[in-house]
N, C-alpha and C positions, 0 to 999 in steps of 0.2 A: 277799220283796224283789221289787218291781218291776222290769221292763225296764230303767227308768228310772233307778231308784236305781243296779242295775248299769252303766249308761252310766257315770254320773257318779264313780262308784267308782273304776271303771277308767280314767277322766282324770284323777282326784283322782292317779293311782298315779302313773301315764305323768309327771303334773307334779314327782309328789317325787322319782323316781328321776332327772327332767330335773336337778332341784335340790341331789342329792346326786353330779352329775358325769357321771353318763351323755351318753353322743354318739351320737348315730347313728352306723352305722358307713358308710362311705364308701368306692367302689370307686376304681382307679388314675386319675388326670387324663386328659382326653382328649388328643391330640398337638395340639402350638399349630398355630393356622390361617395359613399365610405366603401372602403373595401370590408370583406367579412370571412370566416372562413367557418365552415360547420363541425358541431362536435362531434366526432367520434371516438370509441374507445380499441384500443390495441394495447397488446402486452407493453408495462414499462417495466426497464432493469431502473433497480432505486439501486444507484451508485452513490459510493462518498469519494471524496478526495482527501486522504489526512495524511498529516505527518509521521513520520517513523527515521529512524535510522538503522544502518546493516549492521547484521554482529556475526562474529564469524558462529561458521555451522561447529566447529569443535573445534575445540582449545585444552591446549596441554601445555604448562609450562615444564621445563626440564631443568631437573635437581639433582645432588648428586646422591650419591647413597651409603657412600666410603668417605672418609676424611683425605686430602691429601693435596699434592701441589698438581696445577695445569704444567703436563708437559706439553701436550698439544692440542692446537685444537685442527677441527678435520671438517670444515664445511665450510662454506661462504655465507657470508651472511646477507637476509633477502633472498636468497636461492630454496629452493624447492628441495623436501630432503624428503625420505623414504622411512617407512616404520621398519626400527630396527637397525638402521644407520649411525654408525659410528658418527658422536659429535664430538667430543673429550676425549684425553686419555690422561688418567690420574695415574701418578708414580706407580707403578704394581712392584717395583720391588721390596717395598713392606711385606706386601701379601702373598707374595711369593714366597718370603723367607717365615708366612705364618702358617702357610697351607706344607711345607719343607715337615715345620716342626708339629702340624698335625697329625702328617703319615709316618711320623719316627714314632709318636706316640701311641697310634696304631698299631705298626709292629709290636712295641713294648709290652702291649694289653691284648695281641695276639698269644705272645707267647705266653706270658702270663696265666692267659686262661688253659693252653696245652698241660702245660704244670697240675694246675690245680684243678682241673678235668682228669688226668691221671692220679693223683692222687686221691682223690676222692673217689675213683674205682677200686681203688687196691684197700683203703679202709673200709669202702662195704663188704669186701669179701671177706674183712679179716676180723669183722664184728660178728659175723656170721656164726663163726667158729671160739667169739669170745677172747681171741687173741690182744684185740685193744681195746681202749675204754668205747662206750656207746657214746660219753660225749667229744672225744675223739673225729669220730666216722663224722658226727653230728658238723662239727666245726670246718672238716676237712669238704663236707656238701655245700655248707653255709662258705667257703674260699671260692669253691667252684662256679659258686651263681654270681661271686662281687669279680669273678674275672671275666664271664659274661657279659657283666654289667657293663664292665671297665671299656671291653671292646665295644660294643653300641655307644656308647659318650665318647671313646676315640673317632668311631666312625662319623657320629652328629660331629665333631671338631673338624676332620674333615673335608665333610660335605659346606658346611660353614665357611673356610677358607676358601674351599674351591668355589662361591659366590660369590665373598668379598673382591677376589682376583678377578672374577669376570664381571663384576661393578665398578672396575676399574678404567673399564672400557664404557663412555655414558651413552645410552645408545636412543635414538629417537624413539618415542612412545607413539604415538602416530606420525602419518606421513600427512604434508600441507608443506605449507609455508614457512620458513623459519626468521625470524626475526636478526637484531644486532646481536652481539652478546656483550654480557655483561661485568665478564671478568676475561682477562687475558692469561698469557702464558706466563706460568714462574707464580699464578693467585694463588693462596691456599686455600683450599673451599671444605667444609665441612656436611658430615651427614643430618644434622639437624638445624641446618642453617632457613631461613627463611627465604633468601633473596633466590628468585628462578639466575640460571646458567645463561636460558633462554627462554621464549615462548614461541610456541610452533601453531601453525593457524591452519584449516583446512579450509578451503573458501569456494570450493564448488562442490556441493550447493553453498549456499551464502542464505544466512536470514533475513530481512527486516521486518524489526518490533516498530509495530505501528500504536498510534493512539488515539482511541476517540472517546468520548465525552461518554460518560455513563449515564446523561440524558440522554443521548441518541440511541445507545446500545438498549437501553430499554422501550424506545419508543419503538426499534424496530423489532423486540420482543413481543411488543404487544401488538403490532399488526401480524407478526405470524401468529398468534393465538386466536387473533380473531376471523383469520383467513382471508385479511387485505391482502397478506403477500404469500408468495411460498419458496419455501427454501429454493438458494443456489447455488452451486459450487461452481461457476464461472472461473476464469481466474483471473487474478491479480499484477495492472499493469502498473510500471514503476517512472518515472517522471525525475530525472536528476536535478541537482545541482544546479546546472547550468542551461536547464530547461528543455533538452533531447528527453525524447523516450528512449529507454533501456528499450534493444529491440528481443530479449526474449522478456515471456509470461513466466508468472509464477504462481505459486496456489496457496490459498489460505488455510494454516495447519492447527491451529487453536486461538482461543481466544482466553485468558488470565481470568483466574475465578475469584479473581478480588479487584476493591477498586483503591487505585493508591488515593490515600487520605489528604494529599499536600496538593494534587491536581486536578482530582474527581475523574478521573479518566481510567478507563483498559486500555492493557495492552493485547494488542492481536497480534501476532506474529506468521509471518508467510517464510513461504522457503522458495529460490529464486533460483535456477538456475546459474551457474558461474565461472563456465568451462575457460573464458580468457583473462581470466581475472582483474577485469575491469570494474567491478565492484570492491571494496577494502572497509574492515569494519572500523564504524564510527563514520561512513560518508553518510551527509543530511539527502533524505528523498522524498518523494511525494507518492504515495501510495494509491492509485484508483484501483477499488475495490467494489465490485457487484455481492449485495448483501441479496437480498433477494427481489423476485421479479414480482408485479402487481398485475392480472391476468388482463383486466378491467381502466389500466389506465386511461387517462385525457392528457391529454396536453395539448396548451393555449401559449400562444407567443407573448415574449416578456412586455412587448408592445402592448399587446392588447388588455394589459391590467394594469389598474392603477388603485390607488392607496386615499382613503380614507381619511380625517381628520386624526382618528383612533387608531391607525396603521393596517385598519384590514384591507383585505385585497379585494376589489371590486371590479366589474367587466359591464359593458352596457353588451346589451342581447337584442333581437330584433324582436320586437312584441307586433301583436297584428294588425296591421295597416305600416306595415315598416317603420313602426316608431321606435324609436332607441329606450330603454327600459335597464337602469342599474340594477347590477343582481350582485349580493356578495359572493364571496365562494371561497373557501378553504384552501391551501396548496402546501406543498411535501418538498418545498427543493424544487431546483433547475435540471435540466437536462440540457447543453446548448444552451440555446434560444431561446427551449420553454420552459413556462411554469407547467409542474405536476397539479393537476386540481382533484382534488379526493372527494368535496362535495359542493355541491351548489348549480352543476351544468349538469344537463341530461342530454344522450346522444341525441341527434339531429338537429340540437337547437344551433343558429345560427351568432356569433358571436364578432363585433366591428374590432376591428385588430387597425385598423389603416382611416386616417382622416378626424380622431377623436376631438383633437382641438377644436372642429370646426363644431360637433353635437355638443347638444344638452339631454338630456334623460329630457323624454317624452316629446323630442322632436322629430317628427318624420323625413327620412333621409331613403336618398335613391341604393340600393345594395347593389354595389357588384362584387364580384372574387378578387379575393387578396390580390394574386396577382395579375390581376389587370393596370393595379394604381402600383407605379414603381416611387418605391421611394416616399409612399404617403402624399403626394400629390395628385389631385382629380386628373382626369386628360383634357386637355385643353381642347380649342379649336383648331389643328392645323390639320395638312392633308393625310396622315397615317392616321389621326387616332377618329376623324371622321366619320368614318366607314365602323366605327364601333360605336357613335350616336344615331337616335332617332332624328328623322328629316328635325321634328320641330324642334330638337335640340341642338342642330347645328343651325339652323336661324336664330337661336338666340343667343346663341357663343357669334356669330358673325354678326348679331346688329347690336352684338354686346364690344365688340373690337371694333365697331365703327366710330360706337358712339362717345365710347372712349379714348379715342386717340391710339388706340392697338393695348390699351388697358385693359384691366377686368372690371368686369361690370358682375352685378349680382348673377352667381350663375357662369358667370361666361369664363372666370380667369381661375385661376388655381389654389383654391383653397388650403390655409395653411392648416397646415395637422392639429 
């Protein structure tokens, strides 16, 4: 028998014993490949995102301050008006014909007092000499100071009319915005009437009163006391309605030294720039606000934690010999992606963020860097990611896709997360 015939013999054999169930025999899987990233610490800004709505920066409603009928009115309504701007004008010929008869009565108490100023010189000289009685000169002193009198209350009457007449004209009290109005021509409107004329709005700057929970506002009381964080005045970006960012910033101007009883909540209030007046008070917003910054933060991707029976937050860590080791740990809020963790990680420790599905706490797993694994799957066998396995790891991913049919075999195919 030839070389040959025995080749063939011996494949002939190798195929019936394949055929009657034989398997090659196969050594332990290798440890699944996880991605990991190490901890370090770098300043974090502890941002909130809350609710608020704008309120205008100054508000003045306008009232009249004279009784009388709208003859006209003198502004558009909507339109931008100026402090000091005629908006009304109430009949003034009343007050004309009352400010007439305050300076008639002025003269009258003018003269009055010339009179009784003169006479009351010519009885002191003439008491002097005993010529008239002493209570005489007396009476004639006592005329001269009620004609005094008479002229200051003519003049207060006056100055009075000449108010009323120029309250007749209603003039804007600051300048903004001006509203509808609310009475027309031919109204009667009174000076102690309640209902505004109008209402006049100033909106750049512009506010918005925001709200947060007075557990928070004190939780982050108490990490500036204890030197977790330290003050910011960063400032405050605004988030619409319709889910644009406002593109100017604004700054945070107080914060309300009570907490309303009906929602457990403060109010913070910012002041916004609002030169185009694209903001209008009463629009709903979204407030991100930098409270303050933590000099010492961590952050770990939302990936890489997970949750407890109990709800705490847990992370498996790389313990020595690459074994996977659950560690709990604390966290403060998101940023992005991450979790904030305040305790339980210490820098340098290394942390599996990518491939978890596939560990168990206290299984030994290969580490590489987050991103090497896109997407939380191992790299396979093909020709790019080759060239990043050990020779004896790419014979086992190739005699792991042989032996599979271009399947995964332990080791060889892409581990689910």
């Amino acid at each position: 028998m030839t070389s040959v015939h025995k080749s063939l013999a011996a494949a002939a054999l190798a195929l019936l014993l394949t055929g009657c169930g034989g398997k090659p025999k196969q050594g332990p899987p290798p440890p699944p490949t996880v991605g990991v990233v190490t901890v370090r610490t770098q300043p974090v800004a502890i941002t909130t995102e809350l609710q608020g709505r704008t309120d205008a920066f100054v508000t003045s409603d306008v009232r009249p301050q004279v009784s009388g009928i709208i003859r006209r009115r003198l502004f558009t309504e909507g339109s931008r008006v100026r402090k000091g701007q005629p908006l009304y004008l109430i009949d003034p010929a009343p007050y004309r014909a009352a400010l007439a008869q305050a300076l008639a009565q002025l003269q009258s108490a003018q003269a009055n007092r010339v009179t009784a100023e003169l006479k009351n010189e010519r009885y002191q000289q003439l008491v002097k000499v005993n010529a008239v009685a002493k209570q005489d000169a007396d009476d004639a002193r006592a005329a001269a100071g009620q004609a005094v009198a008479a002229v200051g209350e003519a003049q207060a009457q006056v100055q009075t009319a000449r108010i009323n007449l120029h309250y007749t004209n209603v003039n804007a009290p600051i300048s903004g915005r001006i509203g509808r109005s609310s009475v027309t021509v031919g109204a009667l409107v009174t000076a102690s009437q309640t209902d505004a004329l109008a209402t006049i709005s100033a909106l750049d700057p512009i506010y918005v009163d925001i709200q947060q929970s007075s557990t928070d506002l004190l939780q982050l009381k108490r990490q500036l006391a204890q030197g977790g964080a330290v003050p910011d005045s960063a400032p405050v970006k605004l988030k619409l309605e319709d889910g644009t960012d406002y593109p100017l910033v604004g700054k945070l101007e107080f914060s309300e030294v009570t907490v309303d009883a009906s929602t457990g909540s403060v109010t913070l209030r910012a002041r916004f720039p609002n030169p185009h007046g694209l903001l209008l008070p009463g629009m709903f917003a979204r407030a991100i606000l930098q409270q303050a910054t933590r000099p010492d933060g961590i952050l770990i991707p939302q990936a890489g934690v997970s949750r407890d029976p109990k709800g705490n937050a847990t992370v498996l860590v790389l313990a020595p010999g690459n074994k996977a080791a659950q560690r709990p740990i604390v966290t403060a809020g998101t940023i992005g992606t991450d979790w904030i963790v305040t305790s339980g990680l210490k820098p340098g420790e290394r942390v599996i963020v990518e491939g978890l599905q596939a560990v168990k706490p206290g299984q030994q797993v290969k580490p590489m860097e987050a991103s090497v694994i896109t997407g939380g799957t191992a790299p396979a066998a093909s020709a790019d990611t080759a060239l990043k396995l050990t020779p004896e790891q790419q014979k086992q991913a190739a005699s792991g896709n042989a032996a599979g049919g271009g399947g995964g075999s332990a080791g060889g195919g892409k581990p689910s997360r």
